[in-house]
Every structure is written in C-alpha cells, then in structure tokens.
Steps between C-alpha positions, in 0.01 A plus 500: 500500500594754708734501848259600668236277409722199517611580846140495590453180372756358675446651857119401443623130453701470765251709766201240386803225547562646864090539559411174345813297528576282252234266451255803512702620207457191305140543569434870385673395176259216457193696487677738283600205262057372539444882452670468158417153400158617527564826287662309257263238453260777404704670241666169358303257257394194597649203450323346223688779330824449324808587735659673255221758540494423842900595599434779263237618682722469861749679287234801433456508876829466623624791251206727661652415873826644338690136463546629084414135459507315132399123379795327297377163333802230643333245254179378436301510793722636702571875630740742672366738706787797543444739703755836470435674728409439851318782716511286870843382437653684804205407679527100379855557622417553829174255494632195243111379603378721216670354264379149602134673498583579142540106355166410683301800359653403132382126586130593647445769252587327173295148617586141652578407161852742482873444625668777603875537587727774547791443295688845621480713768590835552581487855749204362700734362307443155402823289138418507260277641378204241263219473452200334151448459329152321226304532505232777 
C-alpha cells in the first residue's frame, strides 16, 4: 500500500474519530461489520454444508479482499484460517475495532454452529493474522 494511501486512511480515521467521537466510531464500524456479514452470507454456503468447504469458501473471499488467505486442516474438524497479508492493517492499527469486527463476521458468516478464535495477531507483533476455526 502506498504512503499516500495509508496516510489517508489514517487521517480519515481519526477526522470521523474527532466528528463522531468515539462511540460514533464504534458505530460506523458496526454497520460496516452488518454490511459484510450480509455480503458474506451471500457468497458463503450454508450451513448444512461441510465447514471445510465452508472456511474454504471465506478463504476464496478473503484472498479476493487481498488478505492472500489459505485453509490449513489443524486436525479433523478443525481449521486455521491464515491470513498473509493484511490490506487495513495500518488502518486496524489506528481503529483495533476492525479487527474485533473481523471475529464476529467469521462467526455470523460461517453459522451458529462454528467457533472461531484468533490464535495470532498481527498487530501482536505476530507475522500474520490466524484462526482456529471448529465446530461448536
């Protein structure tokens, strides 16, 4: 991503923070997170579907949003999600509610029936951003 473009981000965050305050904040990244729970639940398949398919499918999706996402069977049943890359991680840096907006999109769009927990974190200092994802 470019300077530039990353600056942007930034200043945009933190004008919408000054315009909105905080709670205001909180709530613009709300609808974005219902904006993509919605798109996702579209694109995904439903939950009678295996979740295999299903985290391969977020995968798919997640790789088109630029994450370079893959699915690494932990054992039977049960998933990683890495992501490795990360196109809003200067703006999650600044705004550490989009990351938060992140683990409830995984959790809506896969189905009530998934756990999802991040296991690393990139803005932990960890070289990419995974989850553990099983069924509850």
């Amino acid at each position: 991503m470019s300077t530039r473009i990353t600056s942007l981000t930034a200043s945009l965050i933190d004008a919408a923070r000054q315009a909105v305050g905080e709670a205001g904040l909180r709530k613009m990244i709300a609808v974005r997170t219902k904006n993509q729970i919605a798109s996702y639940q579209k694109t995904l398949p439903a939950p009678t579907v295996s979740l295999r398919r299903r985290v391969e499918a977020l995968a798919t999706v997640r790789t088109r949003e630029g994450y370079m996402a893959e699915v690494v069977t932990e054992k039977r049943g049960q998933y990683l999600l890495i992501e490795h890359h990360c196109p809003i991680c200067d703006a999650a840096a600044s705004c550490l509610g989009l990351c938060a907006g992140e683990l409830e999109l995984f959790r809506a769009a896969l189905g009530k029936d998934v756990l999802v927990e991040r296991i690393a974190h990139l803005l932990s200092g960890e070289e990419r951003c995974v989850y553990r994802i099983s069924r509850g």
